[in-house]
mmCIF file of the N, C-alpha and C atoms, coordinates in Angstrom:
data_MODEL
# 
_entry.id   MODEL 
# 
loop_
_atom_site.group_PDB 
_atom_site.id 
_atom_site.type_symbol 
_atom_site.label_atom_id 
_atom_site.label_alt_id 
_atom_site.label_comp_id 
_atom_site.label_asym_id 
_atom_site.label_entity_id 
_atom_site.label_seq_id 
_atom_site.pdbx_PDB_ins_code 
_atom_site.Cartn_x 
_atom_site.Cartn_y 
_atom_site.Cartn_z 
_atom_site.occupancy 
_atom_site.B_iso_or_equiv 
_atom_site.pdbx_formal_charge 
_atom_site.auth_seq_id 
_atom_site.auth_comp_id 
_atom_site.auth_asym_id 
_atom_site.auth_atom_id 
_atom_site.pdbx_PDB_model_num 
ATOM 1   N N  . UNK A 1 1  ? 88.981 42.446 111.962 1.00 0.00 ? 1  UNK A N  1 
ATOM 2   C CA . UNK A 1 1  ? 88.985 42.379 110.516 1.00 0.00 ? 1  UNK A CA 1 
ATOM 3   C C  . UNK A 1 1  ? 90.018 43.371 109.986 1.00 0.00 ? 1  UNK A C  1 
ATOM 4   N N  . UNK A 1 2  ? 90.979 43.118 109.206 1.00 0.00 ? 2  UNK A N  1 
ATOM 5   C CA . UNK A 1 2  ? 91.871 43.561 108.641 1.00 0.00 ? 2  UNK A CA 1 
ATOM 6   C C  . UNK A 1 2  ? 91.590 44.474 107.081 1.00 0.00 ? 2  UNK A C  1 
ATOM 7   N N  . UNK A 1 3  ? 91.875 45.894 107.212 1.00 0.00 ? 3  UNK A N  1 
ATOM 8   C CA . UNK A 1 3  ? 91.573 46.423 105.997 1.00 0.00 ? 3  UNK A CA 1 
ATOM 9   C C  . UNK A 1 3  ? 91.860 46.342 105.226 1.00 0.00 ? 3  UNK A C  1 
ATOM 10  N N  . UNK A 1 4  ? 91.502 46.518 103.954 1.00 0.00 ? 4  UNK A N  1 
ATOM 11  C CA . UNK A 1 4  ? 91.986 45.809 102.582 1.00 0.00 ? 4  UNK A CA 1 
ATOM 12  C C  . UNK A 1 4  ? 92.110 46.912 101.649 1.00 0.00 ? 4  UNK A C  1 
ATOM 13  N N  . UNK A 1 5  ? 93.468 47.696 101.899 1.00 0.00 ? 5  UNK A N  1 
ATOM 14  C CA . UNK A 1 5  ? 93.346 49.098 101.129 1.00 0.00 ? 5  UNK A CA 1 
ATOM 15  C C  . UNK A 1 5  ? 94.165 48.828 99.664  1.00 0.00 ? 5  UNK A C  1 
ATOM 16  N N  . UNK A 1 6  ? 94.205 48.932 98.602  1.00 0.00 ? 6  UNK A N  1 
ATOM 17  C CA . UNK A 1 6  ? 94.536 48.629 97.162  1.00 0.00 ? 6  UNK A CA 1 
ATOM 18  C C  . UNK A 1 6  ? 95.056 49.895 96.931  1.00 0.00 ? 6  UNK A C  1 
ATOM 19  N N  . UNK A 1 7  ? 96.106 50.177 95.441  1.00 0.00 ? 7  UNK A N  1 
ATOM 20  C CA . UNK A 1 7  ? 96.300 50.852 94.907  1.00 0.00 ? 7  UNK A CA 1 
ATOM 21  C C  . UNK A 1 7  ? 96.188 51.890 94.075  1.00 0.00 ? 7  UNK A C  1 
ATOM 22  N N  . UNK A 1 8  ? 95.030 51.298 93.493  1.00 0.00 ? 8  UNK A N  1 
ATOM 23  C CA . UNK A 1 8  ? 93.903 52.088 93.122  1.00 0.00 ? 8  UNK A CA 1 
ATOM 24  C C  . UNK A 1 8  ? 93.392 53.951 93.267  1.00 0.00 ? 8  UNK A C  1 
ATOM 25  N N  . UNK A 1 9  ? 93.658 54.747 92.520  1.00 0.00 ? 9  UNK A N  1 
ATOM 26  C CA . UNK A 1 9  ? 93.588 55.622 92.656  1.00 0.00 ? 9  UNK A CA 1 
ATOM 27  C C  . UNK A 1 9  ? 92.057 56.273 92.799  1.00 0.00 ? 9  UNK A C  1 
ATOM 28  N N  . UNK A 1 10 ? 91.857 56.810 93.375  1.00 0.00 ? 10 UNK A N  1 
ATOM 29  C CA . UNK A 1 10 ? 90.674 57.886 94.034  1.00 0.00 ? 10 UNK A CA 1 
ATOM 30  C C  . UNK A 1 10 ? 90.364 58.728 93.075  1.00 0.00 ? 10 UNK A C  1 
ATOM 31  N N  . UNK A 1 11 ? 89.693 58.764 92.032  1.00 0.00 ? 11 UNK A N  1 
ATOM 32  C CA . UNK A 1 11 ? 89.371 59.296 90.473  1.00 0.00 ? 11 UNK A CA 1 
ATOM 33  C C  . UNK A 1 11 ? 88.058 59.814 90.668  1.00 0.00 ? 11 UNK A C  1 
ATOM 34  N N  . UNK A 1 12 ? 87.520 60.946 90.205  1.00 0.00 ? 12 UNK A N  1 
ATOM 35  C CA . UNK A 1 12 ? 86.265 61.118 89.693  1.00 0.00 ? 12 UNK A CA 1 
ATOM 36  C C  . UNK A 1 12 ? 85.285 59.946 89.434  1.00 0.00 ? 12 UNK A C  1 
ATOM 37  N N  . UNK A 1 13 ? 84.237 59.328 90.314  1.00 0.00 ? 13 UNK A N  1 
ATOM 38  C CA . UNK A 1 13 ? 83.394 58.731 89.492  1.00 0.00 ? 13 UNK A CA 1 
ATOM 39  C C  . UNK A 1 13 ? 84.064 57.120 90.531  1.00 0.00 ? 13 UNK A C  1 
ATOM 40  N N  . UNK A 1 14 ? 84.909 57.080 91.117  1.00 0.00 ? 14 UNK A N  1 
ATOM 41  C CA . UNK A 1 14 ? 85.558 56.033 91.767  1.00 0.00 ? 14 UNK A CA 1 
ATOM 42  C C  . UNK A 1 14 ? 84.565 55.985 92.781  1.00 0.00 ? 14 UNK A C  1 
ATOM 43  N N  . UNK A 1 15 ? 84.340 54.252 93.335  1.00 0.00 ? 15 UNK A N  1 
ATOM 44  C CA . UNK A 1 15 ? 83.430 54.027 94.371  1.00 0.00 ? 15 UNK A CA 1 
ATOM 45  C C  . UNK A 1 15 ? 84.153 53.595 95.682  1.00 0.00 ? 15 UNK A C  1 
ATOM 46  N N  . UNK A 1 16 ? 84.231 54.055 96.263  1.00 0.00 ? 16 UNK A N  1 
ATOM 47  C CA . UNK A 1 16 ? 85.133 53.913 97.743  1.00 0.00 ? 16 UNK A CA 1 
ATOM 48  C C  . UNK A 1 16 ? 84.534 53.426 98.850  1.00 0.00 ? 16 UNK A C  1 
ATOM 49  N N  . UNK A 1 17 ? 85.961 52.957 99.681  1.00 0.00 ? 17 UNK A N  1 
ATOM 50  C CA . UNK A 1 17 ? 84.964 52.519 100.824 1.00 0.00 ? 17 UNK A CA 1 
ATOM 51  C C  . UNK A 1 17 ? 86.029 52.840 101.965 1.00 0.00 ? 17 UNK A C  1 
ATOM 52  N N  . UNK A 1 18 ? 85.047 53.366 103.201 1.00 0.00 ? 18 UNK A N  1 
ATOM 53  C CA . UNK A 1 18 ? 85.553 54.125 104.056 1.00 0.00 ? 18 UNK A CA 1 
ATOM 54  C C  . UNK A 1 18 ? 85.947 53.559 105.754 1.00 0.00 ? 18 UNK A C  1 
ATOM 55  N N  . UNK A 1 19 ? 86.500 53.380 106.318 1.00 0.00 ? 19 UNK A N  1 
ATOM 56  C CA . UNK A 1 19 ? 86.144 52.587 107.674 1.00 0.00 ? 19 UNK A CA 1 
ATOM 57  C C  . UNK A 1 19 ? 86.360 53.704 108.652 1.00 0.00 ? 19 UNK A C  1 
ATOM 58  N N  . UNK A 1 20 ? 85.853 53.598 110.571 1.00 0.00 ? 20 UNK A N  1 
ATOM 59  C CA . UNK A 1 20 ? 85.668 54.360 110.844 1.00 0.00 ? 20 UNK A CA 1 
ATOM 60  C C  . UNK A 1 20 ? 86.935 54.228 111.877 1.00 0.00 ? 20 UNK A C  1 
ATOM 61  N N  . UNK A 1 21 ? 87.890 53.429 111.375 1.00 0.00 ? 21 UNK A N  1 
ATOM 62  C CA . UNK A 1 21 ? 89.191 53.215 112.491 1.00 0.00 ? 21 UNK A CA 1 
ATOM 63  C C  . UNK A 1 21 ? 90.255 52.219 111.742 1.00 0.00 ? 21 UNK A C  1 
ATOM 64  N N  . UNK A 1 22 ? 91.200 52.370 112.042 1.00 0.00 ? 22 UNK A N  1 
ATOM 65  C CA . UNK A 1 22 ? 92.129 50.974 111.589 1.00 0.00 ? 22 UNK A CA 1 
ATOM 66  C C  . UNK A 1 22 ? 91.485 49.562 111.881 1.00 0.00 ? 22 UNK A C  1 
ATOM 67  N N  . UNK A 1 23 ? 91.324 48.740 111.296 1.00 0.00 ? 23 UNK A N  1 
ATOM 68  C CA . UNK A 1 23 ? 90.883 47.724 111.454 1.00 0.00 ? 23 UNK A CA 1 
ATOM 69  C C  . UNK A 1 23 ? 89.470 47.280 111.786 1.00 0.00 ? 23 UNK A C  1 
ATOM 70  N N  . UNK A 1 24 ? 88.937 48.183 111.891 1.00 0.00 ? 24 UNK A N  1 
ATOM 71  C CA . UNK A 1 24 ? 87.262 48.147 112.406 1.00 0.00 ? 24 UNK A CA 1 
ATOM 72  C C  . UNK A 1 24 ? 86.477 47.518 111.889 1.00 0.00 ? 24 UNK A C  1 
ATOM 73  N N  . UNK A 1 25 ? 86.739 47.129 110.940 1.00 0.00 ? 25 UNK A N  1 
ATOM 74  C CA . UNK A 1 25 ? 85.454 46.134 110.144 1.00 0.00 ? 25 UNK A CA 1 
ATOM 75  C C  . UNK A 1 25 ? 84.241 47.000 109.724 1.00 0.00 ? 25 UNK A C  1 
ATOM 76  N N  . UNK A 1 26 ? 84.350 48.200 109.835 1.00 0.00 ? 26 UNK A N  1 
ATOM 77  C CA . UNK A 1 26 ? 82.995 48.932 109.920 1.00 0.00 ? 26 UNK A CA 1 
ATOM 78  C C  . UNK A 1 26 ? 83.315 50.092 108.718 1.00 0.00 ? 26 UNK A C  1 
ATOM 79  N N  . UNK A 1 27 ? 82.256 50.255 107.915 1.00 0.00 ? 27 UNK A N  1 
ATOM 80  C CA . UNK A 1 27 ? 82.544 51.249 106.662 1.00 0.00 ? 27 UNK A CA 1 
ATOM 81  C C  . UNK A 1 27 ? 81.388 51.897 106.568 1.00 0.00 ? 27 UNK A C  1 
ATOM 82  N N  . UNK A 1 28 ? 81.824 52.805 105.357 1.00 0.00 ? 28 UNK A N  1 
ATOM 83  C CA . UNK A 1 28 ? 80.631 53.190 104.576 1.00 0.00 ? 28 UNK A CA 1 
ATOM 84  C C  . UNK A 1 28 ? 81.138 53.571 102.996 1.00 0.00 ? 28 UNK A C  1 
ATOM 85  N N  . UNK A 1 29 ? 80.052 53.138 102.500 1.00 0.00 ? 29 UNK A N  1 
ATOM 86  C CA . UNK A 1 29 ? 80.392 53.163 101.172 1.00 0.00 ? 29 UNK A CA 1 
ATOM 87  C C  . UNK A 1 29 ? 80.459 54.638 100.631 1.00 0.00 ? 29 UNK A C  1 
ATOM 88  N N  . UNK A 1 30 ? 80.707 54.957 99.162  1.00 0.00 ? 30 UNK A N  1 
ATOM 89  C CA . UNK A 1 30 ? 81.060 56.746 98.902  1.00 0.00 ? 30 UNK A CA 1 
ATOM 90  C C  . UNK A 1 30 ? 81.317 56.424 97.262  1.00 0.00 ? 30 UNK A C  1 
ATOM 91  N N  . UNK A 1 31 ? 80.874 57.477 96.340  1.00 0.00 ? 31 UNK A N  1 
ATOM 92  C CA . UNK A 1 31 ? 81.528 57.810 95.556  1.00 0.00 ? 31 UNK A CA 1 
ATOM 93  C C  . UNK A 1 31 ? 82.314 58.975 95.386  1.00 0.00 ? 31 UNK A C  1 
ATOM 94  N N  . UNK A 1 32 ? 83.251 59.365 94.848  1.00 0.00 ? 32 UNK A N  1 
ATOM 95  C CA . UNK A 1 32 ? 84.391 60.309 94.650  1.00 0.00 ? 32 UNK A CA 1 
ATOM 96  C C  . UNK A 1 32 ? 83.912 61.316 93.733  1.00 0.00 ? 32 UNK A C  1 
ATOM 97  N N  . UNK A 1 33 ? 83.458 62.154 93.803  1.00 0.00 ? 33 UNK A N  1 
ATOM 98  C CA . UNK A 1 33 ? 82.665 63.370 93.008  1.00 0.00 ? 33 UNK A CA 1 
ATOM 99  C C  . UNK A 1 33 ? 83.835 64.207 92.514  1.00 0.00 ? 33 UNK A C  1 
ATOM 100 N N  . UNK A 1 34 ? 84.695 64.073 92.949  1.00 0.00 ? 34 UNK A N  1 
ATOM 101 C CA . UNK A 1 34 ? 85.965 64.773 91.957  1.00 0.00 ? 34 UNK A CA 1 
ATOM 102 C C  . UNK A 1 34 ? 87.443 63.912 92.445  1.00 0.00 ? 34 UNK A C  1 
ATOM 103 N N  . UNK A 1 35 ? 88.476 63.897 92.058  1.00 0.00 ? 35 UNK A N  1 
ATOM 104 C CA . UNK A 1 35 ? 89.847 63.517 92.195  1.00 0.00 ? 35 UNK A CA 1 
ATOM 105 C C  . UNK A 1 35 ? 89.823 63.749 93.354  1.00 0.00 ? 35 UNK A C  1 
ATOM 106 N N  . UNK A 1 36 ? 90.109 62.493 94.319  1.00 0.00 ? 36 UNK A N  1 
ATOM 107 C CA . UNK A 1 36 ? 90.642 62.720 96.000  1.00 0.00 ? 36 UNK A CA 1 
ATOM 108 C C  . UNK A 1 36 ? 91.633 61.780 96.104  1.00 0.00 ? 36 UNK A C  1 
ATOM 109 N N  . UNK A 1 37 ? 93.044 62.626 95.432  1.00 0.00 ? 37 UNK A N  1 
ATOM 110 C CA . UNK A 1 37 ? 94.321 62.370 96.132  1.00 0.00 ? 37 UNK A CA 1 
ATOM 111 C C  . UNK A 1 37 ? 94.566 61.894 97.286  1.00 0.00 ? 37 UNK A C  1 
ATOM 112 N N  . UNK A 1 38 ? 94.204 62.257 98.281  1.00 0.00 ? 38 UNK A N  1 
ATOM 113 C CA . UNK A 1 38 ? 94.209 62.801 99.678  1.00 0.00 ? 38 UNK A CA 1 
ATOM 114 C C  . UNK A 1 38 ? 93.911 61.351 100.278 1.00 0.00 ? 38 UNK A C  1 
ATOM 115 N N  . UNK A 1 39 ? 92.956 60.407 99.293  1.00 0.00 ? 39 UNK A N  1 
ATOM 116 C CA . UNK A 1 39 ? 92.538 59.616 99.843  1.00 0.00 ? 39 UNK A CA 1 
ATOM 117 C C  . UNK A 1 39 ? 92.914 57.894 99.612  1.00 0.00 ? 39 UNK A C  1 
ATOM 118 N N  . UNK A 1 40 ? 94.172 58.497 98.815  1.00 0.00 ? 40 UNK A N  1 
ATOM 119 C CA . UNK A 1 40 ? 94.720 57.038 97.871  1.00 0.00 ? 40 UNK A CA 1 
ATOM 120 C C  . UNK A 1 40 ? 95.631 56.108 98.784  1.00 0.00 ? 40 UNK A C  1 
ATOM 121 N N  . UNK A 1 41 ? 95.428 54.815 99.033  1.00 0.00 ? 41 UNK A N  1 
ATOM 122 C CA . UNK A 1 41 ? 96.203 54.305 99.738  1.00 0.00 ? 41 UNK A CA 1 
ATOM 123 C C  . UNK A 1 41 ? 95.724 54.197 100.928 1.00 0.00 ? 41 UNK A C  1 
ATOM 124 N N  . UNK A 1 42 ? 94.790 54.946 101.548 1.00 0.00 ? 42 UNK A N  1 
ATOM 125 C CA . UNK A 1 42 ? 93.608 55.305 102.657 1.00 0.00 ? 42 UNK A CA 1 
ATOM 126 C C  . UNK A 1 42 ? 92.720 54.441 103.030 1.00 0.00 ? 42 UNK A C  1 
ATOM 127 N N  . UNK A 1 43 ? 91.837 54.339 101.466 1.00 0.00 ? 43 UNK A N  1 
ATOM 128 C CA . UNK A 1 43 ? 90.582 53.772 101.463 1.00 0.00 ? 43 UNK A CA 1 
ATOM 129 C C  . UNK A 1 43 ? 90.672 52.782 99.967  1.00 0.00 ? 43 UNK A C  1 
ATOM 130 N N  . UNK A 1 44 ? 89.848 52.058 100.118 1.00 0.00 ? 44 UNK A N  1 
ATOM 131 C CA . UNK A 1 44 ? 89.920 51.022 99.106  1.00 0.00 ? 44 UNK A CA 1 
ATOM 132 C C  . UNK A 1 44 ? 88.583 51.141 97.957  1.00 0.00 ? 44 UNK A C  1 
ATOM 133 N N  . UNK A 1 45 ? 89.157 51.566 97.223  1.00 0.00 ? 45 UNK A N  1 
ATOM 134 C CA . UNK A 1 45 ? 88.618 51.587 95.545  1.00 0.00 ? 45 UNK A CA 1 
ATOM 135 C C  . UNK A 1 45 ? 87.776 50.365 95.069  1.00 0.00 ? 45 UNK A C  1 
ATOM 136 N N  . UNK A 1 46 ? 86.573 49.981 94.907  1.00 0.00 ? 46 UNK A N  1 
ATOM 137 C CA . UNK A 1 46 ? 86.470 49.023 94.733  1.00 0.00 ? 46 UNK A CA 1 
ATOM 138 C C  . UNK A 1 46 ? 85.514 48.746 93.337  1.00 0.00 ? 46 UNK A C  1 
ATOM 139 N N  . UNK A 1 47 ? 85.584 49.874 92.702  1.00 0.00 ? 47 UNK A N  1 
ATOM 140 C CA . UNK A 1 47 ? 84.493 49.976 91.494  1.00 0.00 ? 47 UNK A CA 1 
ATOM 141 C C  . UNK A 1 47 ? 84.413 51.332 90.650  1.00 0.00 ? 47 UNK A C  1 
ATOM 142 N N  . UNK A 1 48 ? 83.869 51.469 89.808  1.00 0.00 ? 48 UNK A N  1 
ATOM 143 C CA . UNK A 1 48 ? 84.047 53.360 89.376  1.00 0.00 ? 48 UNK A CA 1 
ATOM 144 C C  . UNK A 1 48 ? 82.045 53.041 88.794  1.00 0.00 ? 48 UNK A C  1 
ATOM 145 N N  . UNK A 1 49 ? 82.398 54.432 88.596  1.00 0.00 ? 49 UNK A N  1 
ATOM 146 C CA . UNK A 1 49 ? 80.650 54.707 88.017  1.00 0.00 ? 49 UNK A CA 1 
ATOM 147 C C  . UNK A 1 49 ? 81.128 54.910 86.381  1.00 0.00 ? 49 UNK A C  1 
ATOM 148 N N  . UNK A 1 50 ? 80.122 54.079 85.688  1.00 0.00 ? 50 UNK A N  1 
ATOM 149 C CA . UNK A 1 50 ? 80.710 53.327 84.129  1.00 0.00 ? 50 UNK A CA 1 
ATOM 150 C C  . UNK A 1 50 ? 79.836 54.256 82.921  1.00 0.00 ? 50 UNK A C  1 
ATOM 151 N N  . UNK A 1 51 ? 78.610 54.456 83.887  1.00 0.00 ? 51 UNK A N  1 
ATOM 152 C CA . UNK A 1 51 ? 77.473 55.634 82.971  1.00 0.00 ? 51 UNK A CA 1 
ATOM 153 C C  . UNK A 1 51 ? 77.018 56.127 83.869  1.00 0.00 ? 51 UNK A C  1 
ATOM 154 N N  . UNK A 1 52 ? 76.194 57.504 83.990  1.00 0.00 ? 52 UNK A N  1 
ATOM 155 C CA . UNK A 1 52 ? 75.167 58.091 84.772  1.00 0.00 ? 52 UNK A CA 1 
ATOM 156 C C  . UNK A 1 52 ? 75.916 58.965 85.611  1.00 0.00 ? 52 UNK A C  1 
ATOM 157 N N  . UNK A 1 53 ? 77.379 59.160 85.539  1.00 0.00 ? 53 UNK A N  1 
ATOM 158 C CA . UNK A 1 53 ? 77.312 60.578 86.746  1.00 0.00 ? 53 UNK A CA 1 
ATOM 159 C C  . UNK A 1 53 ? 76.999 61.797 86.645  1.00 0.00 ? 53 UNK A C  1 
ATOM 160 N N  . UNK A 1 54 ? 75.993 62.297 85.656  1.00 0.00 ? 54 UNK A N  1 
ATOM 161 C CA . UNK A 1 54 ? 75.531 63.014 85.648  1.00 0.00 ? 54 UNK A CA 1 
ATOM 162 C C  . UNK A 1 54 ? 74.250 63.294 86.779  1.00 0.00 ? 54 UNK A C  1 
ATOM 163 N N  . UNK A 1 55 ? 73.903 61.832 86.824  1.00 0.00 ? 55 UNK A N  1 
ATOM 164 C CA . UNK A 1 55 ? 72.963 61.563 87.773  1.00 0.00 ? 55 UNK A CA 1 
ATOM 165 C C  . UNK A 1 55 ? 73.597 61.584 89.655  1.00 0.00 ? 55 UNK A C  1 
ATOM 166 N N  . UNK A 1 56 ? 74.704 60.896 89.716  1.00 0.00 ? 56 UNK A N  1 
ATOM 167 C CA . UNK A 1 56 ? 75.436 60.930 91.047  1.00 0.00 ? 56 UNK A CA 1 
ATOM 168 C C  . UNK A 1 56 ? 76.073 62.457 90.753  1.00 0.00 ? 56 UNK A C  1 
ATOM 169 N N  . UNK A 1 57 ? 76.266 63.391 90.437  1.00 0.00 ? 57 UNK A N  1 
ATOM 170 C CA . UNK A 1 57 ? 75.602 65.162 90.427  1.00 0.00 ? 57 UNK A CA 1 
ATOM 171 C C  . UNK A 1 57 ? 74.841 65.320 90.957  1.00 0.00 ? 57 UNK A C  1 
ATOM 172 N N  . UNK A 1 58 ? 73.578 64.873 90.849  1.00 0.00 ? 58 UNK A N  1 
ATOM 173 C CA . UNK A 1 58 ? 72.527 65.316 90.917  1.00 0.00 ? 58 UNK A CA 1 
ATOM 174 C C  . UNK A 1 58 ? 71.480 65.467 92.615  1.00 0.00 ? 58 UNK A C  1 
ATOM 175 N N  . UNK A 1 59 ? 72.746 64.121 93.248  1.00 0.00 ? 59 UNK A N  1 
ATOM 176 C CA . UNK A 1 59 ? 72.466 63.448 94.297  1.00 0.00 ? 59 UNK A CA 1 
ATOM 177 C C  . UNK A 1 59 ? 72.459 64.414 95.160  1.00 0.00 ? 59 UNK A C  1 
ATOM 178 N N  . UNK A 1 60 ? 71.442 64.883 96.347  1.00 0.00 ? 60 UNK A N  1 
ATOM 179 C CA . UNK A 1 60 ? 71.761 65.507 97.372  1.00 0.00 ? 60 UNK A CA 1 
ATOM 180 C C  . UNK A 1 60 ? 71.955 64.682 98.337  1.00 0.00 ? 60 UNK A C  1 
ATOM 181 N N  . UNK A 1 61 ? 72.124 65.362 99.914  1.00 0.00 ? 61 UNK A N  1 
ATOM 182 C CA . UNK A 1 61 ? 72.352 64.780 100.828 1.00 0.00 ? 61 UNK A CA 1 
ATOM 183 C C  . UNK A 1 61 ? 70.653 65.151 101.593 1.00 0.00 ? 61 UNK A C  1 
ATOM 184 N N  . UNK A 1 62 ? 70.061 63.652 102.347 1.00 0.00 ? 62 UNK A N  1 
ATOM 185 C CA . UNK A 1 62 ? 69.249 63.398 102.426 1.00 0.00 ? 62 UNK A CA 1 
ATOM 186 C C  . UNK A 1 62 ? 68.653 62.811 101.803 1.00 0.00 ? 62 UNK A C  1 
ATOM 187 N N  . UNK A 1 63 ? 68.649 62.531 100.446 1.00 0.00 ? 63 UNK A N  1 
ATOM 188 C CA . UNK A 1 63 ? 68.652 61.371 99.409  1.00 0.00 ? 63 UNK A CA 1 
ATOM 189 C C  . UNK A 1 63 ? 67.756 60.284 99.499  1.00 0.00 ? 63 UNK A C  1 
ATOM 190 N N  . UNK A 1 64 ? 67.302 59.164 99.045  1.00 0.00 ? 64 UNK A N  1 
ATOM 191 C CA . UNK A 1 64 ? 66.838 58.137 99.599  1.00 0.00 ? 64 UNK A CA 1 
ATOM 192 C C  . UNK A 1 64 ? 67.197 56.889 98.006  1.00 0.00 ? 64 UNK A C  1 
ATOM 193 N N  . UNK A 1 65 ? 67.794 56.496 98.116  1.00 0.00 ? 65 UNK A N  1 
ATOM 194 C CA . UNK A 1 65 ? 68.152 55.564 97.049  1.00 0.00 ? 65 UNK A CA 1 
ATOM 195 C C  . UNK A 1 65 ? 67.337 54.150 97.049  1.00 0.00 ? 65 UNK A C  1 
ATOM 196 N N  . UNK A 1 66 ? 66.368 54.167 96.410  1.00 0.00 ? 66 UNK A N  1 
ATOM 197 C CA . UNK A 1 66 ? 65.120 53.150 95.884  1.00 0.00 ? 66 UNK A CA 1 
ATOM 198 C C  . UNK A 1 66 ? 65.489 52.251 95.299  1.00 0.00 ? 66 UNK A C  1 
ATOM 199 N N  . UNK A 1 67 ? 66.506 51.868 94.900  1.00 0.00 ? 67 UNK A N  1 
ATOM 200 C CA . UNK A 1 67 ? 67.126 50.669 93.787  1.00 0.00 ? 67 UNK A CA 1 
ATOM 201 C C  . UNK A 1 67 ? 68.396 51.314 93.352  1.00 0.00 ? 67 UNK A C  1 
ATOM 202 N N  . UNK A 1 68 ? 69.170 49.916 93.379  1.00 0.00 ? 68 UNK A N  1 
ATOM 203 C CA . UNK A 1 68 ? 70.267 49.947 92.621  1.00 0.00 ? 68 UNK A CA 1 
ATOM 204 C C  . UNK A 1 68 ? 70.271 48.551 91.925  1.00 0.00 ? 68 UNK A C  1 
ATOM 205 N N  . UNK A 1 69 ? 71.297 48.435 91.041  1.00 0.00 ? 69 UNK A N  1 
ATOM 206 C CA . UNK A 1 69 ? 71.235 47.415 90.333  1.00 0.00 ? 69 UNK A CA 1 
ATOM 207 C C  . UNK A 1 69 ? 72.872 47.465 89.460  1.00 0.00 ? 69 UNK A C  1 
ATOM 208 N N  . UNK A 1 70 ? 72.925 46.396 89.945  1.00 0.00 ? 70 UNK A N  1 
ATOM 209 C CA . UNK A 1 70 ? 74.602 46.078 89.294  1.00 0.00 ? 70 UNK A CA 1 
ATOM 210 C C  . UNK A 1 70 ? 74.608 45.022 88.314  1.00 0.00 ? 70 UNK A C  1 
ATOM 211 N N  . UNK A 1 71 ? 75.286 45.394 87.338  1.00 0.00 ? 71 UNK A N  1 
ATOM 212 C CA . UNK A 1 71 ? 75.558 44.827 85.930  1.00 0.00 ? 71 UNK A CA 1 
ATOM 213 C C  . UNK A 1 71 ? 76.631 44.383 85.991  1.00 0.00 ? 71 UNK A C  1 
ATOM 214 N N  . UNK A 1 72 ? 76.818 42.349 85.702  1.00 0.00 ? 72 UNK A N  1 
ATOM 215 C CA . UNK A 1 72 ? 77.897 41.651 85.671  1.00 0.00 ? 72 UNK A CA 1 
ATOM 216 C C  . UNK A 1 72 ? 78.129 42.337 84.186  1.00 0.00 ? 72 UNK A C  1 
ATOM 217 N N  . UNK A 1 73 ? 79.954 41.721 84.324  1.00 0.00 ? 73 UNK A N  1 
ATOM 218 C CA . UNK A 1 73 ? 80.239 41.683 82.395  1.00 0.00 ? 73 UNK A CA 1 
ATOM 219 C C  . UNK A 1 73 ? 79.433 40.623 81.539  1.00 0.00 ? 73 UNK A C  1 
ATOM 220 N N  . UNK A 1 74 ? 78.816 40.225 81.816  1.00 0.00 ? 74 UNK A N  1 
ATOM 221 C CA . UNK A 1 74 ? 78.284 38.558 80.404  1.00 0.00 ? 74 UNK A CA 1 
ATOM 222 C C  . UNK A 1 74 ? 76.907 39.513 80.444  1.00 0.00 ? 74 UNK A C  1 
ATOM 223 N N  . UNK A 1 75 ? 76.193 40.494 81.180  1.00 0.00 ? 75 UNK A N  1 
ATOM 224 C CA . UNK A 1 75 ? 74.949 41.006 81.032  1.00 0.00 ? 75 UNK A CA 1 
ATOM 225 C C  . UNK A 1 75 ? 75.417 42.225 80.758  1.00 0.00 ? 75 UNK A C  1 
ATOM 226 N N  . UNK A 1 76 ? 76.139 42.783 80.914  1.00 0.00 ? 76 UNK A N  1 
ATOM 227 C CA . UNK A 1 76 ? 76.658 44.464 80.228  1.00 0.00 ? 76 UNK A CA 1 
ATOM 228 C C  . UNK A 1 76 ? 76.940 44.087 78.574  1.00 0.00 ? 76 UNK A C  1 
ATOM 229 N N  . UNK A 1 77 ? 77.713 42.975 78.532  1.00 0.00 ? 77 UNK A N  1 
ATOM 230 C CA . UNK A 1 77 ? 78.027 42.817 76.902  1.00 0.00 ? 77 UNK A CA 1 
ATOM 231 C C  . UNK A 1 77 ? 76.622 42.250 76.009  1.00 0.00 ? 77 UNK A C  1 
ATOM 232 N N  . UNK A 1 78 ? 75.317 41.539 76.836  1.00 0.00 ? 78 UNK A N  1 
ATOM 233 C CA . UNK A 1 78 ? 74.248 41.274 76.008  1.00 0.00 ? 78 UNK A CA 1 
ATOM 234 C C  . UNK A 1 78 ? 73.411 42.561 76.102  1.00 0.00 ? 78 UNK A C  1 
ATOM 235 N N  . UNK A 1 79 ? 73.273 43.556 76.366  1.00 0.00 ? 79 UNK A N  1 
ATOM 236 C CA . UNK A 1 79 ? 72.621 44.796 76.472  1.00 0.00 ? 79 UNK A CA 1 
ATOM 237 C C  . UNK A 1 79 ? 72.985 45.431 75.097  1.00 0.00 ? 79 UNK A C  1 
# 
């Protein structure tokens, strides 16, 4: 599987995705808790955090994430 790295800059609040080799097919997902330069062109950008990073702050490691829930645009604009 061929990686699919975009242009997309590595921003505060940017949702990334990570693989564990060239071509590996194998990732892990991440958000960007501050500007990672370092990582542009690297890894592929595929979303940003739109409200709540006050809350992805808040996140430790060990964590256990109970729900998520993603909002198309036609249900973000009837809210």
């Amino acid at each position: 599987m061929n990686d699919e790295v975009d242009l997309r800059p590595h921003l505060r609040g940017s949702l990334g995705i990570s693989t564990r080799g060239h071509d590996t097919g194998d990732a892990q997902i991440f958000v960007d808790l501050r500007d990672n330069v370092r990582l542009d062109h690297l890894y592929t950008v595929w979303g940003e955090v739109v409200a709540g990073m006050d809350v992805v702050d808040r996140v430790l490691e060990g964590d256990v994430i109970s729900k998520i829930e993603i909002i198309g645009a036609a249900k973000a604009k009837a809210r």
